[in-house]
C-alpha positions as CSV (number, residue, x, y, z in Angstrom):
1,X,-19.2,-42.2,32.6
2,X,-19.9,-38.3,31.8
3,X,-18.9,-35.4,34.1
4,X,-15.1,-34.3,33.2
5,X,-12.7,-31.8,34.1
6,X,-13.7,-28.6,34.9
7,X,-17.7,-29.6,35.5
8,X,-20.1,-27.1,36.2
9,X,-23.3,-29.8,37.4
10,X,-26.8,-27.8,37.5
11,X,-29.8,-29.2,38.8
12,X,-32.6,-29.1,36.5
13,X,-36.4,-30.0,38.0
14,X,-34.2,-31.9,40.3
15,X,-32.5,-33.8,37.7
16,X,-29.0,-33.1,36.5
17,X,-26.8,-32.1,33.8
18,X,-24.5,-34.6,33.2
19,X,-21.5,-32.6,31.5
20,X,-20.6,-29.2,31.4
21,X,-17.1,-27.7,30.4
22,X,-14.9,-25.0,29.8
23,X,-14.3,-24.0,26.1
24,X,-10.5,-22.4,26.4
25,X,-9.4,-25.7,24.6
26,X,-11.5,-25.1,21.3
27,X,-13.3,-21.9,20.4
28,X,-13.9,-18.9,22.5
29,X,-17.5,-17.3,21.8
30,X,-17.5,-13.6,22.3
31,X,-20.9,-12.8,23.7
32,X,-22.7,-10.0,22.2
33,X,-22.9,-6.6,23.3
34,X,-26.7,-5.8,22.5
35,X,-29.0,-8.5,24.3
36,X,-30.0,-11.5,22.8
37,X,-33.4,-12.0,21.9
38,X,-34.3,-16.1,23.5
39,X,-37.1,-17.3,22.4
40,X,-39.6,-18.1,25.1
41,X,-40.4,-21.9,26.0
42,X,-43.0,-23.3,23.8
43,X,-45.9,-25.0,25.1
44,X,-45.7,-28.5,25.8
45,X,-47.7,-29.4,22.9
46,X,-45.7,-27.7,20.4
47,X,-42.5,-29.4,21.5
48,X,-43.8,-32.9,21.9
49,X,-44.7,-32.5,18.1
50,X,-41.1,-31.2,17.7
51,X,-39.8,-34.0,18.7
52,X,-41.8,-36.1,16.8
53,X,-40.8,-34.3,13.3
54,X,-37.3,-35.3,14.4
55,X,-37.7,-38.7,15.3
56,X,-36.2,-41.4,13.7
57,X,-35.6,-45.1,15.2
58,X,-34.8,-44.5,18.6
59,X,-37.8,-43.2,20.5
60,X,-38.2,-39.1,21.5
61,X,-40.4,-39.4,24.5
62,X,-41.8,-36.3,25.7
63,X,-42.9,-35.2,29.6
64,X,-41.3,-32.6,32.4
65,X,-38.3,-34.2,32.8
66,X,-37.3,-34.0,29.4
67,X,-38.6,-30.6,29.0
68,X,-36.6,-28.9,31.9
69,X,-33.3,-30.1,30.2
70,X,-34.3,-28.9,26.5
71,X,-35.2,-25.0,28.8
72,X,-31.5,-25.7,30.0
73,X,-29.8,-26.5,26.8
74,X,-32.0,-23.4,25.0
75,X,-32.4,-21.0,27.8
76,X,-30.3,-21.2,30.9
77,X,-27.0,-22.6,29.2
78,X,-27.1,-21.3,25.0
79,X,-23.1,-20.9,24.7
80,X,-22.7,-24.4,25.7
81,X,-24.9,-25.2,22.9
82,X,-23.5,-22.7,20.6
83,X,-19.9,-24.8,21.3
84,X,-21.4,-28.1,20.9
85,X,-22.9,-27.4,17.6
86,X,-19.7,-25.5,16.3
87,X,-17.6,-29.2,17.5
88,X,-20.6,-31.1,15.7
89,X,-19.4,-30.0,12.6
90,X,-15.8,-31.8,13.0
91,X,-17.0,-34.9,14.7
92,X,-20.7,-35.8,13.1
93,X,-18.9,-36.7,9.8
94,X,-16.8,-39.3,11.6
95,X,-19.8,-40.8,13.8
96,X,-22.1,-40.9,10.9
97,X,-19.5,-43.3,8.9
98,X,-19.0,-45.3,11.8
99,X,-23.0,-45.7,12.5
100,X,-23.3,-46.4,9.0
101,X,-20.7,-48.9,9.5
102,X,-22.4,-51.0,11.9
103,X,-25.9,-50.3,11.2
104,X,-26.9,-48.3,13.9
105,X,-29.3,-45.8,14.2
106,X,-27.8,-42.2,13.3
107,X,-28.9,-39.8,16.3
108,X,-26.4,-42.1,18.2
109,X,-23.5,-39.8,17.3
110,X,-25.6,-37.0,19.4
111,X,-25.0,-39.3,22.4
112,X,-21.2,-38.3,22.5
113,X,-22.2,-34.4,23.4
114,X,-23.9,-35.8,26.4
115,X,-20.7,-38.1,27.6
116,X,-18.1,-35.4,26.4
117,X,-19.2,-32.2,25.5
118,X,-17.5,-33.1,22.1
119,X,-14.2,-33.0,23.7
120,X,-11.7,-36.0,22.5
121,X,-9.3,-35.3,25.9
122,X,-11.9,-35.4,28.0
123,X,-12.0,-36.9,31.7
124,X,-14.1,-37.5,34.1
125,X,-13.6,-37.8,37.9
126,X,-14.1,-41.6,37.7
127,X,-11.7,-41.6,35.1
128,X,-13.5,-42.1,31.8
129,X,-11.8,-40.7,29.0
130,X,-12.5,-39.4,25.6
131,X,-15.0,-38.5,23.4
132,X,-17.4,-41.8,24.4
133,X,-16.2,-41.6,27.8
134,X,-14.6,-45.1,27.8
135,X,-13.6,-46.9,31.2
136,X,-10.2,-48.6,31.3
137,X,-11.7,-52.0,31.6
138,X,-14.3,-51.4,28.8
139,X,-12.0,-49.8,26.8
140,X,-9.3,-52.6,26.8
141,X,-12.5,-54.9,26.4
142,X,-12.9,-53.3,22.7
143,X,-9.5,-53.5,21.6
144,X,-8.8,-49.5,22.8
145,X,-5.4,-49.5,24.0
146,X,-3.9,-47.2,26.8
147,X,-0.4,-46.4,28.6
148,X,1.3,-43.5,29.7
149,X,2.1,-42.1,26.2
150,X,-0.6,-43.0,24.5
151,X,-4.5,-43.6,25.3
152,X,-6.5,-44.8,22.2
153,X,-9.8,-43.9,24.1
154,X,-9.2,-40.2,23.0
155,X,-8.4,-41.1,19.7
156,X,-11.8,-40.3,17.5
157,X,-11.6,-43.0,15.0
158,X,-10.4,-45.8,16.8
159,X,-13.0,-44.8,19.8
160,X,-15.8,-43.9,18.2
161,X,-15.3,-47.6,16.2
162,X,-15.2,-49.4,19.8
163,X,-18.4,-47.0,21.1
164,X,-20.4,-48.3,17.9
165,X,-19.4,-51.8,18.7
166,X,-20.5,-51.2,22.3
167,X,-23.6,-49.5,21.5
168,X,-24.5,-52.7,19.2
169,X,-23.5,-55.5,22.1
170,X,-26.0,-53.3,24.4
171,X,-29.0,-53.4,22.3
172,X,-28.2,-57.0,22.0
173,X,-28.7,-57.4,25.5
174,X,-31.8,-55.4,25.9
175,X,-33.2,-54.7,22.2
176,X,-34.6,-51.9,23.6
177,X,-32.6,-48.6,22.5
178,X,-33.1,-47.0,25.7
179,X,-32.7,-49.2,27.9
180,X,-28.9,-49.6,25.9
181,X,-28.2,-45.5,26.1
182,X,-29.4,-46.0,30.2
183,X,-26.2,-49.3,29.9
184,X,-24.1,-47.3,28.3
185,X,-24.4,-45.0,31.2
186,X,-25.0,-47.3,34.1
187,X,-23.3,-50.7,32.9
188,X,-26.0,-53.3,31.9
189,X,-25.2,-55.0,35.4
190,X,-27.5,-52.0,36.9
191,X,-29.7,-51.9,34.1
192,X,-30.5,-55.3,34.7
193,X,-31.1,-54.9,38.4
194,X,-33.6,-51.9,37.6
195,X,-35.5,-54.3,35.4
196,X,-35.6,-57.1,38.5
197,X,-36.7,-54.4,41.0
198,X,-39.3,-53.5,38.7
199,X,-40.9,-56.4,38.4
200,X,-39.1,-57.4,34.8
201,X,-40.9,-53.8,33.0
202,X,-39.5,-53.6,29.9
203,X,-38.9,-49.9,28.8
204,X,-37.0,-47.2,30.6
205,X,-39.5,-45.6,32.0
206,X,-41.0,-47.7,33.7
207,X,-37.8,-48.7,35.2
208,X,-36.8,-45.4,35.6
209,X,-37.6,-45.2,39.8
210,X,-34.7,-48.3,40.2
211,X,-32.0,-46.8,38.4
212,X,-29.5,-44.2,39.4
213,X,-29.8,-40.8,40.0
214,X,-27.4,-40.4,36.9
215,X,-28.6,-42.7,34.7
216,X,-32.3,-41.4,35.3
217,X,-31.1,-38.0,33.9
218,X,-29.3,-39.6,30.9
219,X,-32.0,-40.4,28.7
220,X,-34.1,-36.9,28.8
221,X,-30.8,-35.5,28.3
222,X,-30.2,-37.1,25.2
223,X,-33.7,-36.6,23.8
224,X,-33.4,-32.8,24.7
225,X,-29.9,-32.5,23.3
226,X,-31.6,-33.7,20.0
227,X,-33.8,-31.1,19.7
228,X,-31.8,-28.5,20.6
229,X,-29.4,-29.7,17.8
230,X,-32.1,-29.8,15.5
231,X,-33.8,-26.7,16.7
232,X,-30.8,-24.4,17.0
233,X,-32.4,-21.5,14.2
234,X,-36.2,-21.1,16.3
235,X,-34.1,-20.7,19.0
236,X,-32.0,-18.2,18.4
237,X,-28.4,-20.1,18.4
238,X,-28.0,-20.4,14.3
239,X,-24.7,-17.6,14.8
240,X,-22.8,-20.6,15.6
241,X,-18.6,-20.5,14.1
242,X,-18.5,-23.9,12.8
243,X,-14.7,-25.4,14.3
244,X,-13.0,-27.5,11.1
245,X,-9.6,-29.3,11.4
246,X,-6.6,-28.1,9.1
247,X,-5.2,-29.7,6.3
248,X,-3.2,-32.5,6.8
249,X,-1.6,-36.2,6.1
250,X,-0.7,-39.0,7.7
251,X,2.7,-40.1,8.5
252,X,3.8,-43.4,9.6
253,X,6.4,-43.5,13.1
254,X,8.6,-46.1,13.5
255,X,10.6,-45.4,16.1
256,X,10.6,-42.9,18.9
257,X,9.4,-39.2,17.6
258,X,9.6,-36.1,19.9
259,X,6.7,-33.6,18.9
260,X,8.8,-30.7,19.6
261,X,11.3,-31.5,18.1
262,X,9.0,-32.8,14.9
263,X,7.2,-29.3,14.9
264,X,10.4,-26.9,14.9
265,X,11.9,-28.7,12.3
266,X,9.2,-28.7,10.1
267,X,8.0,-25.0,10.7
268,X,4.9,-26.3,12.3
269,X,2.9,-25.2,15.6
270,X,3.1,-27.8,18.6
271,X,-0.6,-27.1,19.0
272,X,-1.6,-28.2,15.5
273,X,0.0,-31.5,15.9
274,X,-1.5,-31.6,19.6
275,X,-5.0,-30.8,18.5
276,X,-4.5,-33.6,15.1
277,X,-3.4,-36.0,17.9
278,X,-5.8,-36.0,20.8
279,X,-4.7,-39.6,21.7
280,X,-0.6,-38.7,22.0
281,X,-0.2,-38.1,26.0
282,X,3.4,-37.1,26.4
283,X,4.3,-34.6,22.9
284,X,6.2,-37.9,22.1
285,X,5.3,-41.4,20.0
286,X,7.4,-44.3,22.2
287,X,9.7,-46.8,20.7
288,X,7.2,-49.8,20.1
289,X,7.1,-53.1,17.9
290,X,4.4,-52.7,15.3
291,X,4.3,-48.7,12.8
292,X,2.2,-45.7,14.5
293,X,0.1,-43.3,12.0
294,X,-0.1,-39.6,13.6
295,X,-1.6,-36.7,11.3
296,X,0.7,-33.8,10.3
297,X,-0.1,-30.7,9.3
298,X,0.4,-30.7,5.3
299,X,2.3,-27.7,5.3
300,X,4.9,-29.8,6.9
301,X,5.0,-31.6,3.7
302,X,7.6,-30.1,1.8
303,X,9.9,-29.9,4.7
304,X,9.5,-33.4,4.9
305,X,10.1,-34.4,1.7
306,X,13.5,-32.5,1.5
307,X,14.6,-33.3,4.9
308,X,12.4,-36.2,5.9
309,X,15.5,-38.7,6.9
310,X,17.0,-36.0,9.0
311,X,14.1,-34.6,10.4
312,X,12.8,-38.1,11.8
313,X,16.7,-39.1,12.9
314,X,16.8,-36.0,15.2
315,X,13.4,-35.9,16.8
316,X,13.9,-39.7,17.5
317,X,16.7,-38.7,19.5
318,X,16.0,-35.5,21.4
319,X,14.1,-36.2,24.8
320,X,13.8,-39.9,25.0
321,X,16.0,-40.7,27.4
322,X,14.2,-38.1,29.9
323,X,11.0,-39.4,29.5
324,X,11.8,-42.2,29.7
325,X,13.3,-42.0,32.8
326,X,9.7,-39.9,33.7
327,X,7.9,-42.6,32.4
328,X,9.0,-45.3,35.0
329,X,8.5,-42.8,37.9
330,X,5.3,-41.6,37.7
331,X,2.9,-42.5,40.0
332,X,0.6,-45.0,38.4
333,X,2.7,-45.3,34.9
334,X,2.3,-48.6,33.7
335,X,5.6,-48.0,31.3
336,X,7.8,-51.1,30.9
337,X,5.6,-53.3,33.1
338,X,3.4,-56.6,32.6
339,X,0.5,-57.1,34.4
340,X,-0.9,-59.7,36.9
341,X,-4.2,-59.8,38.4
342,X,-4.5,-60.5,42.1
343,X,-7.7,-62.2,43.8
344,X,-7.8,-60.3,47.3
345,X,-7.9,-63.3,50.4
346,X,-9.0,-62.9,54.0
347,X,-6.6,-61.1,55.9
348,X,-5.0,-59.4,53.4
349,X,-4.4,-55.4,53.5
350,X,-3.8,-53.2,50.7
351,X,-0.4,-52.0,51.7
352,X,1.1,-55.8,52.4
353,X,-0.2,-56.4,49.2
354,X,1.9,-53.6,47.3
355,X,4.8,-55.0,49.7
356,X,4.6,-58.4,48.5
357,X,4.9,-57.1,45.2
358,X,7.8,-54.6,45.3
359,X,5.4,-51.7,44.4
360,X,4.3,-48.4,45.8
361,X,0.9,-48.0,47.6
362,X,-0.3,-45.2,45.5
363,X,0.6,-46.7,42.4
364,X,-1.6,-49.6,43.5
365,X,-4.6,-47.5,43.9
366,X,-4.0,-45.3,40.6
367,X,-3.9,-48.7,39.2
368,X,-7.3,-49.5,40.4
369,X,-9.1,-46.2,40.6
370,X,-9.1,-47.1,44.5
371,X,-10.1,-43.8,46.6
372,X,-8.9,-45.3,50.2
373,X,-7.2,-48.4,51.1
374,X,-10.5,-50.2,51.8
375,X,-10.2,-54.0,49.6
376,X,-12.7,-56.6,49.7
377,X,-12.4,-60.5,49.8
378,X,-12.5,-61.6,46.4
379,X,-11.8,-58.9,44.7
380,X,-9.2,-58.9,41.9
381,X,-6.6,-56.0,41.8
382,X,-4.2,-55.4,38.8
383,X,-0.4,-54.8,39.5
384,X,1.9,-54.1,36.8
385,X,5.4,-55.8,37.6
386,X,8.5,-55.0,36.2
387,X,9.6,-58.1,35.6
388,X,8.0,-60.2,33.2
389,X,4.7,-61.6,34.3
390,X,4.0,-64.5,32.0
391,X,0.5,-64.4,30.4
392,X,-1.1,-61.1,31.3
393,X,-4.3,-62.6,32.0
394,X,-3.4,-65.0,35.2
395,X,-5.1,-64.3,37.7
396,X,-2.4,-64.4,40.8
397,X,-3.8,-65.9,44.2
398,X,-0.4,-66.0,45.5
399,X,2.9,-64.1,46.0
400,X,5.3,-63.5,42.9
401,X,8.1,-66.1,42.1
402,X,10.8,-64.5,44.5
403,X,10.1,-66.0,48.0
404,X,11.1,-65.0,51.1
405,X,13.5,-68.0,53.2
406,X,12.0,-69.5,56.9
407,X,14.3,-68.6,59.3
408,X,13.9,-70.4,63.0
409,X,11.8,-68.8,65.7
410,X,13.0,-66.8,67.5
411,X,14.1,-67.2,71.5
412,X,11.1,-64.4,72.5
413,X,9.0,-66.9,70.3
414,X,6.5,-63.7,69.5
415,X,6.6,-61.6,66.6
416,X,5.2,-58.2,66.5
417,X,2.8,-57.3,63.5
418,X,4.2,-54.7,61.2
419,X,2.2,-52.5,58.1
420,X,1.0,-54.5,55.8
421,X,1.4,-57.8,57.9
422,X,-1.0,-60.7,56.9
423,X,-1.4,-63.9,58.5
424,X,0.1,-66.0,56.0
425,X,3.1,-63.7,55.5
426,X,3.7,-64.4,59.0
427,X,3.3,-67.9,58.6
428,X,6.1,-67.9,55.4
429,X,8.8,-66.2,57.9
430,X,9.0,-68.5,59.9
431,X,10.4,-72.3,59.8
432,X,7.1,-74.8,61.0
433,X,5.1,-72.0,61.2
434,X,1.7,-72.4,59.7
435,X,-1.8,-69.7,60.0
436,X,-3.8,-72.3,62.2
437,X,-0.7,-72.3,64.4
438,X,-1.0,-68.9,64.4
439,X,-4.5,-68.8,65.5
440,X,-4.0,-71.7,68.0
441,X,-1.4,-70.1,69.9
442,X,-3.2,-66.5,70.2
443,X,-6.8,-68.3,70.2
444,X,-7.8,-66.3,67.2
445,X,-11.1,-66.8,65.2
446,X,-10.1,-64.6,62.8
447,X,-7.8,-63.3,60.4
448,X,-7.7,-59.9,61.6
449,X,-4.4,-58.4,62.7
450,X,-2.9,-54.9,64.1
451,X,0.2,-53.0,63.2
452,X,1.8,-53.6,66.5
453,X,-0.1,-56.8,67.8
454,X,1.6,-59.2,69.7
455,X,1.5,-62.3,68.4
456,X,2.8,-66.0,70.2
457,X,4.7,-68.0,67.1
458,X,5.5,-71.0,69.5
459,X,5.3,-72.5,72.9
């Protein structure tokens, strides 16, 4: 779930550092001429009572592990501390409310540095997004919607909301606070197979030896994070520029809205409105059935109230055709599409499946954060159609509603396999032709075929 863009990982006693990032997007420090005086590490004794001065619900334990990372967020890595703790300043507010909201315990909101640096666009290489460092599945799951102009998992509000409501199910599960932060990182599905290999233990650590190499970093991380938040003056990182957002208001969209355009009209920079709207992906709000809110700079409000009609007529205009047009063509847009979910049979390959369907290969594995074209039986693939596909939540076990005619065998009565070929494809081409026919004639035992097999259709 952590690691993003532009990550820097460090090992640490072996361990690792789950995020690290560059700062261009927010502040840029400017590091001292003169040295800085860094504290030395305190003795083991004097942290462990640190920790316990700022411990609140969810346990601070202490030992090596924990101590190398709070040496690397104090020693070996200050300015990304310094930047955290100036973005803490602009998020903490938020989480605290939310945390508040649900009745969760408050050091929860330090868990987001640890996922995302603080960093509402960020994104990792497995393609978690946002401040929480939501998955597309789990994301959806919590009512966080995504498409190609706008991803709600980088919104702060609406994610940090669906993170608190995650957070809660978790300790549901486990009622162990750690063991939910190690879910959070893992999925609970791993968490609960660390608990099996351990012979059902019930705290972290003494499941830590079963659970990944990721996950067993997580948890010191977090506790070390917390102190270094909470320790900032003894150790030298108090000269921190607190980062605040500008001034602004809400204003309601209700049809297409072109930032650009939006911005020169009202005398306002393209950043500020980018930076107030972390979530909007393309500088534009789509055309879409229900109002969308977006924040606006409030100097922008007198323009708007003298010219608001106008304003909101042209920038609904300017662009939309061209991104649309952008929007149907990129390579794993889901723009204008429903989706079907498709439960992978034997035989089948990945590119006769994006055949079948009418869509492109790569799309298919963008779709399904699919590195190679490796598929499993059973497993359940989602393809976004153009045409409509009915209730989004079928599960498709066979080939959309446009079917291909028999035709008669041919005089050579073979057929030779072509990309993407599956058994039962070849079996629907054909007039009498049925798979165990197939396998009869060529005295298969499998479903197995090759691009340019030769394959008897008849006798």
């Amino acid at each position: 779930m952590p690691v993003v863009n532009d990550t820097l990982e460090v090992a640490v006693a072996e361990e690792e550092i789950l995020f690290k990032e560059d700062t261009a997007s927010f502040v840029v420090y400017e590091l001292p001429t003169e040295i800085e005086y860094i504290p030395g590490d305190d003795l083991p004794a004097v942290v462990k009572d640190k920790l316990q001065c700022v411990q609140k619900i969810i346990p601070l334990h202490y030992n090596d592990r924990v101590h190398a990372f709070i040496n690397y967020f104090t020693v070996r890595d200050r300015e990304y501390t310094r930047m955290v703790a100036a973005r803490a300043t602009l998020y903490f507010p938020l989480f605290e409310k939310y945390l508040a909201k649900y009745g969760l315990p408050d050091e929860l909101k330090y868990l987001a540095i640890i996922e995302s640096g603080l960093n509402p666009k960020a994104v990792s290489r497995a393609r978690a997004v946002g401040l929480w460092q939501f998955m597309s599945p789990t994301g959806r799951h919590y009512g966080l919607h995504h498409d190609w102009y706008i991803d709600e998992r980088m919104d702060p509000e609406k994610s940090t909301d669906a993170a608190c409501r995650y957070l809660r199910d978790l300790y549901g599960m486990f009622h162990n606070w750690e063991l939910a932060l190690a879910s959070y990182n893992a999925g609970p599905g791993n968490v609960k197979k660390a608990i099996r290999r351990s012979g059902y233990k019930k705290s972290f650590w003494e499941v830590y030896n079963y659970l990944p190499r990721e996950t067993r970093s997580y948890v010191p991380q977090f506790v070390a994070i917390i102190y270094a938040m909470n320790y900032l003056d003894e150790h030298n990182l108090y000269n921190v520029v607190q980062e605040t957002l500008m001034p602004h208001d809400t204003l309601m969209i209700k049809k297409f809205l072109h930032f650009n355009t939006f911005a020169n009209l009202t005398g306002i920079c393209l950043e500020d409105l980018q930076k107030l709207n972390p979530s909007v992906q393309r500088n534009a709000i789509p055309q879409i059935n229900k109002p969308y809110t977006i924040k606006v700079p409030a100097i922008a409000k007198d323009n708007l109230m003298a010219n608001r009609i106008a304003i909101l007529d042209s920038a609904s205009k300017t662009g939309k055709k061209e991104l649309e047009v952008l929007a149907r063509n990129t390579e794993g847009s889901t723009y204008g599409r429903d989706r079907v979910v498709y439960r992978v049979k034997s035989g089948d390959v990945l590119g006769g499946i994006a055949m079948r369907y009418h869509v492109r290969m790569n799309d298919l594995k963008k779709w399904n954060n699919l590195n190679s074209n490796t598929i499993r039986v059973g497993q359940r693939l989602s393809i976004w159609l153009k045409q409509p596909a009915g209730d989004a939540s079928i599960i498709a076990s066979a080939a959309p509603a446009k079917q291909p005619v028999p035709v008669p065998i041919p005089n050579s009565k073979t057929y030779i396999v072509q990309y993407g070929d599956t058994l039962w494809d070849i079996s629907r081409k054909f007039e009498g032709l049925t798979i165990e026919k197939i396998k009869q004639l060529n005295n298969l035992t499998h479903s197995k075929i090759q691009p340019g097999q030769k394959l008897a259709i008849a006798l």
